[in-house]
C-alpha positions in Angstrom: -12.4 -22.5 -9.8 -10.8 -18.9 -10.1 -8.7 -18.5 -13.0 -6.7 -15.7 -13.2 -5.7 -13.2 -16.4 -3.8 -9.9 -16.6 -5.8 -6.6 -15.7 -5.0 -6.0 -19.8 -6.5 -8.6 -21.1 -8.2 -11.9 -20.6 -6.3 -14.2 -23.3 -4.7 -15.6 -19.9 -6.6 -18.5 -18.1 -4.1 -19.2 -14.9 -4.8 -21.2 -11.4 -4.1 -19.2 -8.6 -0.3 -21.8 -8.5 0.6 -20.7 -12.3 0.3 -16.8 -11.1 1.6 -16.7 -8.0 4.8 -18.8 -9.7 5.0 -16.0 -13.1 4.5 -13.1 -10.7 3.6 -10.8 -13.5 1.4 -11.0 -16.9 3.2 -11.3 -20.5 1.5 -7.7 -21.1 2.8 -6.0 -17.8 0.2 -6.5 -16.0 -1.2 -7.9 -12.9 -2.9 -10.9 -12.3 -7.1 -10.9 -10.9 -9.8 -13.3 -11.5 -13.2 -12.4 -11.9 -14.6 -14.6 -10.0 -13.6 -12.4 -6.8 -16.4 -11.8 -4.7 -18.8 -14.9 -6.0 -18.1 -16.9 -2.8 -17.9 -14.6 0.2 -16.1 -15.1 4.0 -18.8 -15.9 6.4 -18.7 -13.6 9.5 -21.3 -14.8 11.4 -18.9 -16.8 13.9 -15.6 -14.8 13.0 -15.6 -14.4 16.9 -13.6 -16.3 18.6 -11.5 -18.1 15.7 -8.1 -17.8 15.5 -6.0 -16.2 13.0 -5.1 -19.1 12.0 -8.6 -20.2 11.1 -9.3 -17.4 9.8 -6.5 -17.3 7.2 -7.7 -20.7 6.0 -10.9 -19.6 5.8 -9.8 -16.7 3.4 -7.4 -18.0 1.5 -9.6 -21.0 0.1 -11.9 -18.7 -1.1 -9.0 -17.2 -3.0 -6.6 -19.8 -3.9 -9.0 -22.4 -4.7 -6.7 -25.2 -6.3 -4.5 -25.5 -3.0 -5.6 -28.4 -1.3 -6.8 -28.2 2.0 -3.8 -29.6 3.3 -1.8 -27.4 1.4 -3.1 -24.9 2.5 -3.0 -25.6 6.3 0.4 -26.9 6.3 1.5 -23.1 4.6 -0.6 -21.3 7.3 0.7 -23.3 10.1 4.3 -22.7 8.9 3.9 -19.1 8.2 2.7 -17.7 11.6 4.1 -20.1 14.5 6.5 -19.1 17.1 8.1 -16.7 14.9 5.5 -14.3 15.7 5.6 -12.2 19.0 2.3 -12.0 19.6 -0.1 -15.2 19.0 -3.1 -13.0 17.8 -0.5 -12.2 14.9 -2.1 -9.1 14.2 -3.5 -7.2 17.6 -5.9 -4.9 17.4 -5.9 -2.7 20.8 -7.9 0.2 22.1 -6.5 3.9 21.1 -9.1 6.2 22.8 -11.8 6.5 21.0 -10.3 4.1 18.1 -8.2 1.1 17.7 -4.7 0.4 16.4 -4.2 -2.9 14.5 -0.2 -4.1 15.0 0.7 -5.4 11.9 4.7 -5.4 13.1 5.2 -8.6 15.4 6.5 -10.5 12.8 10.5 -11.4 12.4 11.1 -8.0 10.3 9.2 -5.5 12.6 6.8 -4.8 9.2 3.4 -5.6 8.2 5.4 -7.0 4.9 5.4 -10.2 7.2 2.0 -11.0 6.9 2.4 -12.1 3.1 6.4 -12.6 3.0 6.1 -15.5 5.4 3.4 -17.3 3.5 4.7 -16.6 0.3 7.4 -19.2 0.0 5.3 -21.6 0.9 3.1 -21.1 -1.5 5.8 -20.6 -4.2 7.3 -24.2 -3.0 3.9 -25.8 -4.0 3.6 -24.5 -7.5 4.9 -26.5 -10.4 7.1 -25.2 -13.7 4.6 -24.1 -16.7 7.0 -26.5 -19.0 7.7 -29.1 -16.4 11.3 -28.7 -16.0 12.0 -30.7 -13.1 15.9 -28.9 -12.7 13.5 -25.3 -12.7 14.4 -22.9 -10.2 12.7 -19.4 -9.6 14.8 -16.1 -9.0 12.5 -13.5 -7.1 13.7 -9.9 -8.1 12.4 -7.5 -5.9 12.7 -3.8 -5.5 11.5 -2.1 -2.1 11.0 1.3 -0.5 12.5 -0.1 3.0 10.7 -3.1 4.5 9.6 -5.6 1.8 12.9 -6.2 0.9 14.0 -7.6 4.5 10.5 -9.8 5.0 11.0 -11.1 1.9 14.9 -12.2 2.3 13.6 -13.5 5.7 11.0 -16.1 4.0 12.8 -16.7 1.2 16.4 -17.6 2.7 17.7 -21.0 2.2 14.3 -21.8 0.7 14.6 -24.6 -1.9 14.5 -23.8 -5.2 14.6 -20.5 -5.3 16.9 -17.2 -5.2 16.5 -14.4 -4.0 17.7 -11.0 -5.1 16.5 -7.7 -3.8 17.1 -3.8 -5.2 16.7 -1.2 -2.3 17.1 2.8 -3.6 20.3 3.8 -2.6 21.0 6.3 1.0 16.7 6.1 0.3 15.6 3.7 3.6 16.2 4.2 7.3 20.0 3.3 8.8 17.6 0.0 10.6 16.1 -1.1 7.1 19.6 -0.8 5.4 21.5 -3.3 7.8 18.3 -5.4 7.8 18.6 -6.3 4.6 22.7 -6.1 4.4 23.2 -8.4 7.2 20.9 -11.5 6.0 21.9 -14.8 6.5 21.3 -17.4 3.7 23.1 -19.0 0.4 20.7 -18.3 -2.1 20.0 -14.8 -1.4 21.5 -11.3 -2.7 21.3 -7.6 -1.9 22.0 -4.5 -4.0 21.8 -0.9 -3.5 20.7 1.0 -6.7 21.3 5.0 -7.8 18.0 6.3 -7.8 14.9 6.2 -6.4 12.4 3.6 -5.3 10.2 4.4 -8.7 12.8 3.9 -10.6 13.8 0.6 -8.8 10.6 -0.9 -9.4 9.5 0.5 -12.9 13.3 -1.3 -13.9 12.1 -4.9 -12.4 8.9 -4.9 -14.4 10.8 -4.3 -17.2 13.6 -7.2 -16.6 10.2 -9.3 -16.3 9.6 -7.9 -19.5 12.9 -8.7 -21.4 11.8 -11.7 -23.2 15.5 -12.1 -24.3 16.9 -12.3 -20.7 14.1 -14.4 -19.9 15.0 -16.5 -22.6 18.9 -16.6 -21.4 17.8 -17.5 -18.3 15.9 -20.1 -18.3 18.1 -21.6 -21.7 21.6 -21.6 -19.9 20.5 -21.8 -15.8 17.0 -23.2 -15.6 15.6 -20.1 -13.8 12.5 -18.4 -14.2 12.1 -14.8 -12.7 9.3 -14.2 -10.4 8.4 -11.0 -7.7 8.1 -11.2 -4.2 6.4 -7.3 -4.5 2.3 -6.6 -3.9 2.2 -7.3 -7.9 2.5 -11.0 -6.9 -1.0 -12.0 -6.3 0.7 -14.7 -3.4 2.0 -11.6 -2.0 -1.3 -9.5 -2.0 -4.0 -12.4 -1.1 -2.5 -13.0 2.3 -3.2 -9.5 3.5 -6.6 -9.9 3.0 -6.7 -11.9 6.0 -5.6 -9.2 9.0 -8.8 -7.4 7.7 -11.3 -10.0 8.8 -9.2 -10.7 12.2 -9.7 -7.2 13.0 -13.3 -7.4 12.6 -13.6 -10.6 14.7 -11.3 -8.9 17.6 -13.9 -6.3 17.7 -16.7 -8.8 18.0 -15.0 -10.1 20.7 -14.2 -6.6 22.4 -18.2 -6.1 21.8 -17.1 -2.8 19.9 -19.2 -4.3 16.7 -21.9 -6.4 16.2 -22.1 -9.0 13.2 -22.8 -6.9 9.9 -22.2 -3.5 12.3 -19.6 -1.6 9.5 -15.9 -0.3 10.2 -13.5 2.3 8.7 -10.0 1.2 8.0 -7.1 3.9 7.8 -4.4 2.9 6.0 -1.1 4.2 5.4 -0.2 3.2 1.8 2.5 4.1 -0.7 2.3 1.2 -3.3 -1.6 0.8 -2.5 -1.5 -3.0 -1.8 -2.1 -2.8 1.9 -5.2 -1.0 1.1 -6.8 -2.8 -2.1 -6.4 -5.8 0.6 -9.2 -4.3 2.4 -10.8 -3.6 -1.1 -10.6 -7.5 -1.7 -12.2 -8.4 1.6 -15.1 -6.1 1.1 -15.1 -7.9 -1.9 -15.8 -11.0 0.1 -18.3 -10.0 2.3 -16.8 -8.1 5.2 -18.5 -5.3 6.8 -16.1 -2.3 5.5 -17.8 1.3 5.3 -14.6 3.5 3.9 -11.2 2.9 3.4 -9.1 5.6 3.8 -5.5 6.0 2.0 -3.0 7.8 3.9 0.1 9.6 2.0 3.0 11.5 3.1 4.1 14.5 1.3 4.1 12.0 -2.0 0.6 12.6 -2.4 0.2 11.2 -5.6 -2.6 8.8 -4.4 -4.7 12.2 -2.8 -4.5 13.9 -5.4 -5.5 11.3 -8.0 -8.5 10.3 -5.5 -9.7 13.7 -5.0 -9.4 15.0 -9.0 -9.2 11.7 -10.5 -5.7 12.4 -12.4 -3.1 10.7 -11.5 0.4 12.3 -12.6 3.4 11.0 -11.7 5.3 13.7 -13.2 5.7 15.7 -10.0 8.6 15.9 -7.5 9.6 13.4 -5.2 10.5 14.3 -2.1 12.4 11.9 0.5 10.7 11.9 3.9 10.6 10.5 7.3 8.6 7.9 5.9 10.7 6.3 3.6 8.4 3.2 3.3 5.7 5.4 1.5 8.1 7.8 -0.6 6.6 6.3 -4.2 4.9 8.1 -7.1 3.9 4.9 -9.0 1.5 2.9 -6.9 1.4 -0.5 -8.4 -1.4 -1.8 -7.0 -4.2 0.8 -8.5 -3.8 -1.2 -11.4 -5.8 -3.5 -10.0 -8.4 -1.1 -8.4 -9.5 0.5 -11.5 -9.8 -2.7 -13.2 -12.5 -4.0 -10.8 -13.9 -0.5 -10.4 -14.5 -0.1 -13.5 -16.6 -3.4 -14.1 -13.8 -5.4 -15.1 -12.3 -3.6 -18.1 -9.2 -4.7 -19.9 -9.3 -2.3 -21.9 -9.5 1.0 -20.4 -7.3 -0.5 -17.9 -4.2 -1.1 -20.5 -5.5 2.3 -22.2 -4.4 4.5 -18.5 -1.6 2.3 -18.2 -0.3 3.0 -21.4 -0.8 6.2 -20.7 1.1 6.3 -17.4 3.9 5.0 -19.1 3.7 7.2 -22.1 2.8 10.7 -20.8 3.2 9.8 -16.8 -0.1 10.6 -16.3 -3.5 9.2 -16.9 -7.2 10.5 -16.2 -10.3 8.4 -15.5 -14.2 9.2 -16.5 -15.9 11.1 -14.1 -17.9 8.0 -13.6 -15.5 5.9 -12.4 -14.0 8.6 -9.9 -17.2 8.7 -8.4 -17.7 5.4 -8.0 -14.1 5.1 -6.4 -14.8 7.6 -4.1 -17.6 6.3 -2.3 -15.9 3.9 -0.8 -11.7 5.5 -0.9 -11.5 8.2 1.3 -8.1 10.0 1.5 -5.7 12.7 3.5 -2.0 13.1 3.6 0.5 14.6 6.5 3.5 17.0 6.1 6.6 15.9 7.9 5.8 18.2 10.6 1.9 17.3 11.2 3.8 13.4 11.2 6.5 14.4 14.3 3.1 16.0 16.0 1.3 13.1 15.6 3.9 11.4 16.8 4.2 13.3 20.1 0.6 13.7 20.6 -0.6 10.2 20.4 1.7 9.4 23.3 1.3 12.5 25.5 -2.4 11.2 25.0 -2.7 7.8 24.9 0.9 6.6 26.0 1.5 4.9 22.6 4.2 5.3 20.0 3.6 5.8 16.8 6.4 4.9 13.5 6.3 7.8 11.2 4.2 6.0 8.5 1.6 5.0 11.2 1.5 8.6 11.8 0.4 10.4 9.0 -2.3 7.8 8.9 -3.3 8.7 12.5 -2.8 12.3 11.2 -5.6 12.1 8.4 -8.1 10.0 10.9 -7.9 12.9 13.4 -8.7 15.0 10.2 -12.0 13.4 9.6 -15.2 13.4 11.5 -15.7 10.6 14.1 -18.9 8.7 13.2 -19.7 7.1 17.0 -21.4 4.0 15.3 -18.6 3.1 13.4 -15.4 2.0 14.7 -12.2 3.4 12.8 -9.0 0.9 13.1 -5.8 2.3 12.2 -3.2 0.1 10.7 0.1 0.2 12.1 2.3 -1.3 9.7 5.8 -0.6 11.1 7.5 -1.2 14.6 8.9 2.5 16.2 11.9 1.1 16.6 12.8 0.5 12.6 13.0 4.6 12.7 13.8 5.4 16.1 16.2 8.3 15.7 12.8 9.8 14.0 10.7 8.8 16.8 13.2 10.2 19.5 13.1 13.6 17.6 9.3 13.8 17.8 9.2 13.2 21.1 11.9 15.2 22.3 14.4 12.4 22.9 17.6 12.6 22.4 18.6 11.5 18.7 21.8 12.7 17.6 23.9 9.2 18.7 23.4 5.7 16.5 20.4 4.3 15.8 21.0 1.6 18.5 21.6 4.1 20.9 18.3 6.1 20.0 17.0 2.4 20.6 17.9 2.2 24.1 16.6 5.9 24.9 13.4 4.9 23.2 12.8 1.8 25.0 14.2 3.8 28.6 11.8 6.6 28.4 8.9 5.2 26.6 9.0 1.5 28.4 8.5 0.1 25.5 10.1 -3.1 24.4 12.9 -2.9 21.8 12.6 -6.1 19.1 15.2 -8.6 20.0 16.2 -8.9 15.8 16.1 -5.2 15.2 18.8 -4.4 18.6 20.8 -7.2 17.4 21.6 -5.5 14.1 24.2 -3.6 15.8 27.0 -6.7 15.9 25.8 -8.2 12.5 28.0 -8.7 9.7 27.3 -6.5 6.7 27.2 -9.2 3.8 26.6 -6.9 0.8 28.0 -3.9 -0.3 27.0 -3.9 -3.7 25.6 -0.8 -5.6 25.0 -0.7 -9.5 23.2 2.0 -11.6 19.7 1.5 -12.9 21.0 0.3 -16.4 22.9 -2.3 -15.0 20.0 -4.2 -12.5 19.3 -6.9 -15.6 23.3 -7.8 -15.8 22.9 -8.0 -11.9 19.8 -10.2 -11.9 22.2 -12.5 -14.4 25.2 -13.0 -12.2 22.7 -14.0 -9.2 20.9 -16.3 -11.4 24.5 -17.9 -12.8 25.3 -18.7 -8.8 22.1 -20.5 -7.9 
């Protein structure tokens, strides 16, 4: 059975249930098990099967003490009619490449994939202490769309709270009122002074605060847990769109079994791309994965001198979503990279946190970078892309999907090996964007740049994304970053 630890140690011995419930390791870090990759996926009749299938297929390998039952009742649950497009993830021709839609879930993000499972995977794990009164507050920063798909699966869900951090005037108008207008009792919104970074490096240390941890659980029974890609729940799921993309192209006869595929992948917190890591992990075909940044380029620059220094500026782009300087998810990365080393793992972390900037062996760079490609766009090469992908192919690109269009038209096409470009965000979360790029008019609301999108492009705006426009605005809240623990304590106080 896997048993899971922190990528700084190994004193923990966890079921896949115990981690996904604590969210984050004693030590700060994140939880893996090192028996990834001893059972592998078979491919062999990946044609054909649905996503469903697939998914069960996956995640047994991965969360091994879910009964098979459990399992299938979370999968069946998680992408059913709330989906717009029964494949779940498409992937669909775009010229000489293909695009895989990772937005037809109810938030218009690829966020869904996870956020609709995670819940349901939360709801079958059991208190460490066996409190029976327990309930679980997720605290959750985002850069834009995690926060919204993970209000969506967690509303109303029982036994838990929600409470999410977003950076604030930092996401687009359409992600704002996403999360503003939810529905639900148990769930709560805040807008924070500061940037997405800062957001996030505050809710690691909250989990951190053993004496808030200590109140909390004392005086209401709750135990904090995240909802972000540090969540292994969160991260396992996406593992899943890789392999359905690989048995679409079986069935499109662009591959044949064991044929290999590129996968470009716009990524700010790198958890959409380590998925990919984890599924070559188990077995599937993957040549290169290439990580796409916007003018954040902390994850280029680390991959192509093997430094990574967040002690740069941040700039605030069209591509909100990716704006981060402190990608969570490498964490994990280097750990297995570097054949499973607690030690120099917590050593660069400590130094990230300590000097903001940490530098691996030569060694290890190399060995990253035979299989991480990278690139990065400008916010002008993004609005080209933008404009360019539909003059020539008739499709419309978000702004994150773009600058990872941008770096695949950067590299040199390989004819035997397909290249499948995640799309991780519908157009119509950022439309007033779009409509600039493509010479639309933009200068009205966002709804309004909806209906000029949809007009011109014929394109068809999401139903919950339109509807935004009549929605009540629930929360209005804003605190400084000093105050997000007392925040996190009034939530818990009303669950």
């Amino acid at each position: 059975m896997n048993k899971f630890h922190s990528t700084r140690s190994t004193t923990d011995s966890l079921t896949s249930k115990q981690a996904i419930r604590k969210g984050i390791a004693d030590d700060g870090g994140l939880f893996v098990t090192d028996e990834l990759g001893e059972r592998l996926v078979p491919i062999d009749d990946l044609a054909g099967r649905s996503y469903q299938q697939i998914a069960y297929d996956v995640l047994s390998v991965l969360l091994d003490d879910f009964t098979e039952e459990e399992l299938k009742a979370c999968i069946t649950k998680a992408y059913g009619p709330q989906w717009s497009d029964e494949r779940i993830t498409p992937v669909k021709p775009l010229g000489q490449d293909w695009v895989m839609e990772l937005f037809h879930g109810p938030t218009s993000a690829f966020k869904d994939v996870a956020l609709q499972i995670l819940p349901r995977f939360m709801a079958r794990t059991t208190p460490a202490d066996g409190d029976p009164d327990e309930k679980i507050m997720i605290v959750t920063a985002t850069s834009g769309d995690t926060g919204k798909a993970a209000l969506a699966g967690f509303a109303d869900a029982e036994g838990t709270g929600i409470t999410v951090f977003y950076p604030q005037g930092r996401v687009s108008r359409v992600q704002e009122l996403q999360m503003t207008t939810q529905q639900g009792s148990n769930v709560n919104v805040c807008a924070v002074e500061g940037n997405f970074d800062d957001a996030q490096s505050t809710v690691k240390k909250i989990f951190g605060d053993r004496d808030l941890t200590a109140r909390l659980e004392k005086d209401a029974h709750v135990a904090l847990s995240s909802a972000n890609s540090i969540n292994v729940g969160r991260l396992v799921p996406q593992v899943v769109y890789y392999f359905s993309a690989y048995a679409q192209l079986l069935e499109q006869q662009a591959v044949n079994v064991g044929d290999p595929v590129d996968f470009v992948v716009p990524t700010g917190n790198f958890g959409d791309v380590l998925a990919g890591y984890y599924a070559k992990m188990l077995g599937l075909p993957v040549r290169q994965l290439v990580v796409a940044s916007d003018r954040n380029n902390v994850l280029f620059d680390f991959l192509t001198t093997g430094t990574y220094n967040r002690k740069r500026p941040f700039y605030e782009t069209i591509s909100p979503s990716m704006d981060i300087l402190i990608s969570s998810n490498l964490e994990r990365m280097l750990y297995y990279m570097s054949e499973k080393d607690p030690r120099l793992t917590a050593y660069l972390m400590n130094d990230l946190a300590e000097w903001g900037a940490f530098e691996v062996p030569p060694e290890l760079l190399a060995q990253i970078r035979r299989l991480f490609a990278t690139g990065w766009a400008d916010e002008d090469q993004v609005r080209r892309m933008i404009a360019e992908c539909f003059s020539e192919h008739g499709y419309v690109l978000d702004p994150h999907t773009a600058c990872g269009y941008f770096v695949m038209q950067q590299m040199p096409a390989d004819p035997g090996v397909p290249r499948v470009l995640l799309s991780t965000a519908s157009p119509y979360k950022f439309p007033r964007v779009v409509n600039e790029a493509l010479g639309l008019k933009h200068d009205g609301t966002d709804f309004e740049c909806m209906d000029e999108l949809s007009e011109k492009t014929g394109t068809e705006i999401p139903p919950m994304l339109r509807s935004l426009e009549t929605a009540d605005v629930r929360f209005r809240d804003c605190v400084e970053i000093s105050d997000m623990g007392h925040y996190v304590e009034q939530c818990a106080d009303r669950l």
